[in-house]
C-alpha positions in Angstrom: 15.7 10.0 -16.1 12.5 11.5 -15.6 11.3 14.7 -13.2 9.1 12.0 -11.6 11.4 9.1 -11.2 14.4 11.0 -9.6 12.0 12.4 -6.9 10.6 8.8 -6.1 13.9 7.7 -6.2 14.6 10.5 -3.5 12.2 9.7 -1.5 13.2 6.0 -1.3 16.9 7.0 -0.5 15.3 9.1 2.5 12.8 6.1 3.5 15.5 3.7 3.3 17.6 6.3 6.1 14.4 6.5 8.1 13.6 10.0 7.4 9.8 9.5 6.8 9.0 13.0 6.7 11.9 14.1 4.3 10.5 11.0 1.7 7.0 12.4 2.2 7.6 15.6 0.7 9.8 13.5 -2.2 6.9 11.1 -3.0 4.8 14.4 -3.0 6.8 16.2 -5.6 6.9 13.2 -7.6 3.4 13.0 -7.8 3.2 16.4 -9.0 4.3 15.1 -12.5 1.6 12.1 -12.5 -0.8 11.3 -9.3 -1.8 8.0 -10.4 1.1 6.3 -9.9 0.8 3.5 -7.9 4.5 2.9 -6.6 4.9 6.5 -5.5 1.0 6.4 -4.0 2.5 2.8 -2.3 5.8 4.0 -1.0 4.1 7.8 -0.1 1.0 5.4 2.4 4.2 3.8 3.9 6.1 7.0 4.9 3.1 8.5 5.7 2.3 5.2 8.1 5.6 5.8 9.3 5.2 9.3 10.4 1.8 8.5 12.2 -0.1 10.1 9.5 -2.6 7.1 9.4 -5.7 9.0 8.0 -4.1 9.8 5.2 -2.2 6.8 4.9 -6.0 5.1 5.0 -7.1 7.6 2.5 -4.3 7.1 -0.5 -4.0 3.3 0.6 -8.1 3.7 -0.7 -7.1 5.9 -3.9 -4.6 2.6 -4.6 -7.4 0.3 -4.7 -9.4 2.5 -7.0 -7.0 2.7 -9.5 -5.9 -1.5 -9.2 -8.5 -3.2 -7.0 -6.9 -6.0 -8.0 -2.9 -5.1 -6.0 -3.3 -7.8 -3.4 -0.8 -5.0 -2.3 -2.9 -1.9 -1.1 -5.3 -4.3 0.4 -2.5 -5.2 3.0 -1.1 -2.2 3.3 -4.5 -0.9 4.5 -5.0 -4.0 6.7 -1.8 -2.5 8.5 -2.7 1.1 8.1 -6.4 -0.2 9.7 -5.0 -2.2 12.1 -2.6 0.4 14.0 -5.5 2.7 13.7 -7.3 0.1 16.4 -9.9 -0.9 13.5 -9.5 -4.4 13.7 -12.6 -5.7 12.3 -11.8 -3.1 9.4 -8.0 -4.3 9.1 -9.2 -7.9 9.3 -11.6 -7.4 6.0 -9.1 -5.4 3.9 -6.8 -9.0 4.8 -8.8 -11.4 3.0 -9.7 -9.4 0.5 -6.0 -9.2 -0.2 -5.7 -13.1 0.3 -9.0 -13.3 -2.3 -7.3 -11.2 -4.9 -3.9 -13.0 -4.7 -6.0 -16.2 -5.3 -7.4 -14.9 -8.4 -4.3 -13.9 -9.5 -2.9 -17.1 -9.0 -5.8 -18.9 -10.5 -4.6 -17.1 -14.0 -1.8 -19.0 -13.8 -3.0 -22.3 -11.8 -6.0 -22.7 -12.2 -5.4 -25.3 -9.5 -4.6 -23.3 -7.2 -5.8 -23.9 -3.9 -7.8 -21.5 -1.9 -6.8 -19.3 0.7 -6.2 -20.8 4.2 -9.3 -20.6 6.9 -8.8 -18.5 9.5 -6.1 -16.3 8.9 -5.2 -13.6 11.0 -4.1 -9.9 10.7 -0.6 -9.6 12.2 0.0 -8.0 14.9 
């Protein structure tokens, strides 16, 4: 197994106990080895969420969508990270653009897919 893998594996085992700060510095180290991976940059924006960190949370949740603008994924994690920040308006766009990409995803598939529902909400 791989440097990288056992530290993200780490810091899931440490997420999973609810020691956010201890899978933090796990997802950090595992990133050393290759800082575009996407499900360590996912599951470090969670733990970082978790500690309060929400800034930074915001920041890699924005480095996600860089590197995949089309994870339906980092566009709802930011909607959360947004919304317990108070930016509502913010959380609210980064939702539907996670509902638009899922579409389009789904259109590759189905291309009868139907569109997103009107009027969806950000959870609160």
């Amino acid at each position: 197994m791989s440097d990288w893998k056992k530290a993200y594996q780490e810091g899931m085992g440490h997420f999973a106990a609810q020691r956010h700060t201890d899978a933090v510095a796990a997802f950090r180290r595992a990133l050393e080895f290759d800082p575009r991976k996407t499900d360590v940059l996912h599951a470090l924006a969670m733990a970082l969420m978790h500690t309060g960190a929400l800034d930074e949370a915001i920041e890699i949740g924005n480095r996600i969508v860089e590197l995949d603008p089309e994870d339906p994924f980092a566009h709802t994690s930011l909607s959360m990270f947004l919304q317990r920040k108070g930016l509502i308006p913010e959380a609210e766009a980064e939702a539907a653009k996670a509902r638009l990409v899922s579409w389009k995803l789904e259109l590759r598939k189905n291309p009868n897919a139907p569109p997103p529902e009107e009027g969806f909400k950000v959870l609160q």
